[in-house]
C-alpha positions as CSV (number, residue, x, y, z in Angstrom):
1,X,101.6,187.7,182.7
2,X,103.0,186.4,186.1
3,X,106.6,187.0,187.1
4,X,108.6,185.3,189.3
5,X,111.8,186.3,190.3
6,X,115.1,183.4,190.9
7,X,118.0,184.7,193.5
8,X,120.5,182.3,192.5
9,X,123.5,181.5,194.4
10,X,126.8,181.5,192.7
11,X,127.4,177.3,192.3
12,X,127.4,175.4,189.5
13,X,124.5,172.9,190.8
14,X,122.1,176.1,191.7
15,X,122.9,177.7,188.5
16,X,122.0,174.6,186.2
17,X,119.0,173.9,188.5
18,X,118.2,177.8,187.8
19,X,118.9,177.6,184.3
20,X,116.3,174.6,183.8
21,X,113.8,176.0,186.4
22,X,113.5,179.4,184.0
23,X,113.2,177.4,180.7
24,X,110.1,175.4,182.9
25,X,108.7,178.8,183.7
26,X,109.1,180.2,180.1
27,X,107.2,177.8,178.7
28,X,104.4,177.9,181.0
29,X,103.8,181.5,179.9
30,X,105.4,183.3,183.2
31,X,108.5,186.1,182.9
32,X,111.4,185.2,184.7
33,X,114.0,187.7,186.6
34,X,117.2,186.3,187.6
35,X,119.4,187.7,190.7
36,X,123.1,185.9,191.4
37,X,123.8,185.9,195.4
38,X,124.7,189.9,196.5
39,X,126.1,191.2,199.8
40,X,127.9,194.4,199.3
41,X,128.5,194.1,203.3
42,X,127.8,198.2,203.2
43,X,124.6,199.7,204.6
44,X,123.6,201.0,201.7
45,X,119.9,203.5,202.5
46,X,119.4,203.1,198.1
47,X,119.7,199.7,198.2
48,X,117.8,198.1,195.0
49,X,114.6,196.6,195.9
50,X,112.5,193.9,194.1
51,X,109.9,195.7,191.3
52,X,106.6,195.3,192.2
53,X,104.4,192.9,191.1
54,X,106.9,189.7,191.5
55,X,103.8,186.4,192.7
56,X,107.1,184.9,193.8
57,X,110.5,184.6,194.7
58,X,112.4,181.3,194.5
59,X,115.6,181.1,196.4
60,X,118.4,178.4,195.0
61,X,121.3,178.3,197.9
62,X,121.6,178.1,201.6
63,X,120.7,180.7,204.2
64,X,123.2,183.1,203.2
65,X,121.1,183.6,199.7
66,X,117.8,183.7,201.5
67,X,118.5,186.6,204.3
68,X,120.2,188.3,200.7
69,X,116.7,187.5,198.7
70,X,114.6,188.9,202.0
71,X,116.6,192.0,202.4
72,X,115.8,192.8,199.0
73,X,112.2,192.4,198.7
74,X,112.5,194.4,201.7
75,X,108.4,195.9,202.8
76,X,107.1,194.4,200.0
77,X,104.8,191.3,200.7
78,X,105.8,188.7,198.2
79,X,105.7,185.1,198.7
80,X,109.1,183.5,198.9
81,X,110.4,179.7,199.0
82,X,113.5,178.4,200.1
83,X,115.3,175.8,198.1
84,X,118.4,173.8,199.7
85,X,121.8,174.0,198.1
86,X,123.8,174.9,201.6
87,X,125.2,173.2,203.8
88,X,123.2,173.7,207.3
89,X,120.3,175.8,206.1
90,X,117.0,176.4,208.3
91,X,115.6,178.7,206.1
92,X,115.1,176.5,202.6
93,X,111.6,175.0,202.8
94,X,112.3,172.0,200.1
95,X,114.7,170.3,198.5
96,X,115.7,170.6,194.8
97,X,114.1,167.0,193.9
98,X,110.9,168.8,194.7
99,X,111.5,172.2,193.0
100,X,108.8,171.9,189.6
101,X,106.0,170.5,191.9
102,X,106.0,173.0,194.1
103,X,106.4,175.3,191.6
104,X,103.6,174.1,189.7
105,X,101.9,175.1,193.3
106,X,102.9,178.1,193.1
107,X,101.3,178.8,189.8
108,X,98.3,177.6,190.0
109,X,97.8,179.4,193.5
110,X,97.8,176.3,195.4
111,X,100.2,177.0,198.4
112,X,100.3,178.2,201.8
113,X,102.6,180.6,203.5
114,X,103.7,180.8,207.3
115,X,104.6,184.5,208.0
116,X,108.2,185.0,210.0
117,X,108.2,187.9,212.4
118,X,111.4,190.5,211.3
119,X,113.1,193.6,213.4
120,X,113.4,197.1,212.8
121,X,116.8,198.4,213.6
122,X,117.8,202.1,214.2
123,X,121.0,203.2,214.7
124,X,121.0,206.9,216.3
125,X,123.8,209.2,215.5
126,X,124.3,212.2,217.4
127,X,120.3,211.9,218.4
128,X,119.2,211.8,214.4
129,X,117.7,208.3,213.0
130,X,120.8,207.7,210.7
131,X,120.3,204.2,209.9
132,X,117.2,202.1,209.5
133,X,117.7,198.2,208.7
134,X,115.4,195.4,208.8
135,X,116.3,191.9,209.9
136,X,114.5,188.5,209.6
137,X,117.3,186.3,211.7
138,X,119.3,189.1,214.1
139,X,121.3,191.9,214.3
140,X,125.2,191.6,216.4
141,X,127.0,193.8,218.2
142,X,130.6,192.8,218.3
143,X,134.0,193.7,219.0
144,X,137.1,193.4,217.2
145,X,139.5,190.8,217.3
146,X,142.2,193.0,219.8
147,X,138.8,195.3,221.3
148,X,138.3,194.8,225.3
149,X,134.9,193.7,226.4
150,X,132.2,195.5,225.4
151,X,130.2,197.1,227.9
152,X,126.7,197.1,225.7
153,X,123.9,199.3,228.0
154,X,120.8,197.7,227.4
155,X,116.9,198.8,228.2
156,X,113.8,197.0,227.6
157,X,110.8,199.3,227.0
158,X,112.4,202.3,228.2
159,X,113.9,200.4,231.5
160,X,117.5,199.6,232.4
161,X,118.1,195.5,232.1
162,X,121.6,195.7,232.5
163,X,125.0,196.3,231.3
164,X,127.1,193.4,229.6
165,X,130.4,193.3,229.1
166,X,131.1,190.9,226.7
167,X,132.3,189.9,223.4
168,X,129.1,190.9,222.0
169,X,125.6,190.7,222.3
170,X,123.1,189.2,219.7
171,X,119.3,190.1,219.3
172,X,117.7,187.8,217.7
173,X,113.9,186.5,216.1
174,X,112.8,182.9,216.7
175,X,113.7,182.3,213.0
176,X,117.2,183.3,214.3
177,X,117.6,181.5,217.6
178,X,119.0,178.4,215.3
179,X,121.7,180.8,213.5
180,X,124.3,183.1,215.8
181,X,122.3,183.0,218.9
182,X,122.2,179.3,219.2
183,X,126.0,178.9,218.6
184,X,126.4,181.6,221.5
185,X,124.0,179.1,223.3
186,X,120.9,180.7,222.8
187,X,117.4,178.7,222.8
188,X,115.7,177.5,219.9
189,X,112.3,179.0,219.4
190,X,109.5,178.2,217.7
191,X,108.8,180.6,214.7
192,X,105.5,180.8,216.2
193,X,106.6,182.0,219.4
194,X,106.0,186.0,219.7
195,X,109.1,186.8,221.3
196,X,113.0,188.6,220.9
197,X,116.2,186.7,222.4
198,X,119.0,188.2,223.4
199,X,122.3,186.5,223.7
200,X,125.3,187.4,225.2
201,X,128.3,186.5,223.8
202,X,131.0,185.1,225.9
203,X,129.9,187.3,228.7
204,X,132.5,188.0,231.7
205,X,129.8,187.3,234.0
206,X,128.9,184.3,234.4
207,X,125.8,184.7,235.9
208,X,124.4,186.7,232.7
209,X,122.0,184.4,230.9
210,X,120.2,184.5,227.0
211,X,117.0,186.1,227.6
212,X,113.5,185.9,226.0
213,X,111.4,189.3,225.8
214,X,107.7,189.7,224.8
215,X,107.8,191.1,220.7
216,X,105.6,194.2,221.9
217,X,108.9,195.5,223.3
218,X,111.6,197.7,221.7
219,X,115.0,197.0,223.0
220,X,117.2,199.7,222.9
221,X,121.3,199.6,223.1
222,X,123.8,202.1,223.7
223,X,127.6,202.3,224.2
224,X,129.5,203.3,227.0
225,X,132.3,206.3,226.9
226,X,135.3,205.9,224.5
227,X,134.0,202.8,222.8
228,X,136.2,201.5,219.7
229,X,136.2,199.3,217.1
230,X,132.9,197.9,217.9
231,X,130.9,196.8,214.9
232,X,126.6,196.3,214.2
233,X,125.7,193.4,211.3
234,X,122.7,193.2,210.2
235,X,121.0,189.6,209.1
236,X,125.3,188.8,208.3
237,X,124.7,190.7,205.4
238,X,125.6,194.1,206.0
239,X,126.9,196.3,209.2
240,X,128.9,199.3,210.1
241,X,131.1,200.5,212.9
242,X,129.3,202.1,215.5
243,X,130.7,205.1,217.9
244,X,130.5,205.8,221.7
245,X,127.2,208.0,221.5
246,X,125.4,206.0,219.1
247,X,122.3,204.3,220.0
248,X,120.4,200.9,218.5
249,X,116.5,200.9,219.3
250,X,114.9,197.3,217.6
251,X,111.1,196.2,218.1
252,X,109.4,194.1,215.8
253,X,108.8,195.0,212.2
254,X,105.1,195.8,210.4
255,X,106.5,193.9,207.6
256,X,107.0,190.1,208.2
257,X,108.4,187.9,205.4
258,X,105.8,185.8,203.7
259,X,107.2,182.0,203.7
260,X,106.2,179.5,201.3
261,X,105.3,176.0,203.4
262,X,104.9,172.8,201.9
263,X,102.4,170.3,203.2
264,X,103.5,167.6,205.6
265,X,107.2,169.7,206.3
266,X,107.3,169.5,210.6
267,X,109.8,172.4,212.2
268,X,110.8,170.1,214.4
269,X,112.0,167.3,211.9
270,X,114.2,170.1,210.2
271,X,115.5,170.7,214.1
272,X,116.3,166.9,214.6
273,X,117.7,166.3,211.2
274,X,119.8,169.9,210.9
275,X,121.1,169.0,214.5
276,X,121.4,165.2,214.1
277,X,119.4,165.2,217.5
278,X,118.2,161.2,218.3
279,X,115.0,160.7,216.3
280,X,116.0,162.7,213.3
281,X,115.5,161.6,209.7
């Protein structure tokens, strides 16, 4: 028996649409596992993962639910589809009018996927590995509200790149440069593009630019002495406060998500219509 899993989030529209999408899947003979939106906000190493064995999972809510349904498939390489109930979401692929035919797609095999590039993070503690997250849009260093500037030591490949002393600093995948990174005034990238961004935010030097590095690359962040109240997220959805000797090394993950596309969808229609660029639908 197939089974496809729903991540629902908590609004009365996605939860009818949920509640008539699992009655659809019931009677076609497939079980049916129903998750509401989650984000604990705490880095949490026994997280619960997706069982094993799901053909697909169907996401009903904006970006915020997908990164939450992606963090808990985790490794695992299940299809997953994006369905639109936010209100600026780049990650849902379709909108609900088009929810059973696709699904129908989905059960009968008939579907592609595009696969989106993630990051490894680890966050060393006193030299040891203490923290290992993985990201599909970016993970932020930032400062608190009443912090001074950052000073964020940065190296790409094992070289020093520079030092920035900013609000922040955001590394990000192409599927992220249209989230944080482009309201910091990052690029948008193509998800096809093998590359990382990073994005300063509201650097003190003007001069200091985003920048795109090759994906073959591990970046690697540390602190300078005495730092405080400086905070890592991860995808938004979770993050702790680092300290002065910790170090962040992130490269590209082994595991990329597996996106369901639909036939005909351009990225760069979403771009013009999500942006209200001239030209878009």
């Amino acid at each position: 028996m197939k089974e496809i899993a729903i991540v629902v989030k908590s609004d009365p529209n996605a939860m009818r649409l949920c509640a008539d999408l699992e009655v659809w899947l019931v009677n076609r003979g497939v079980r049916v596992l129903t998750r509401t939106n989650w984000s604990s906000g705490v880095v949490d190493d026994h997280f619960e993962s997706a069982p094993s064995g799901l053909c697909a999972v169907i996401v009903l809510g904006g970006d915020g639910t997908f990164l939450s349904a992606v963090r808990w498939i985790g490794k695992q390489d299940i299809p997953i589809l994006g369905v639109k109930f936010g209100e600026l979401g780049f990650l849902a692929e379709i909108s609900e009018e088009a929810i059973f035919q696709v699904a129908d797609r989905i059960l009968s095999g008939q579907f592609r996927t595009r696969l989106r590039m993630r990051l490894d993070v680890t966050v060393f503690r006193s030299n040891t590995a203490d923290v290992h997250q993985t990201v599909l849009n970016d993970v932020v260093i930032t400062k608190g509200a009443l912090a001074r500037l950052a000073s964020i030591r940065t190296s790409i490949g094992g070289k020093y790149l520079t030092t920035y002393k900013a609000d922040g600093l955001i590394v990000s995948t192409p599927t992220g440069s249209t989230a944080y990174s482009l309201a910091a005034g990052g690029p948008i990238m193509h998800p096809d593009v093998p590359g990382i961004i990073l994005t300063p935010i509201c650097p003190f030097t003007l001069t200091i630019r985003p920048l795109i590095v090759s994906d073959s690359v591990s970046v690697e962040i540390a602190l300078e002495k005495k730092a405080r109240d400086i905070m890592v997220t991860f995808d938004g959805q979770a993050g702790l406060e680092l300290q002065e000797n910790d170090r962040l090394a992130i490269q590209k993950s082994d595991h990329p998500v597996r996106m369901i596309v639909v036939p005909g969808q351009d990225y760069f229609d979403l771009v013009k219509t999500k942006l209200r660029w001239s030209g878009g639908r």
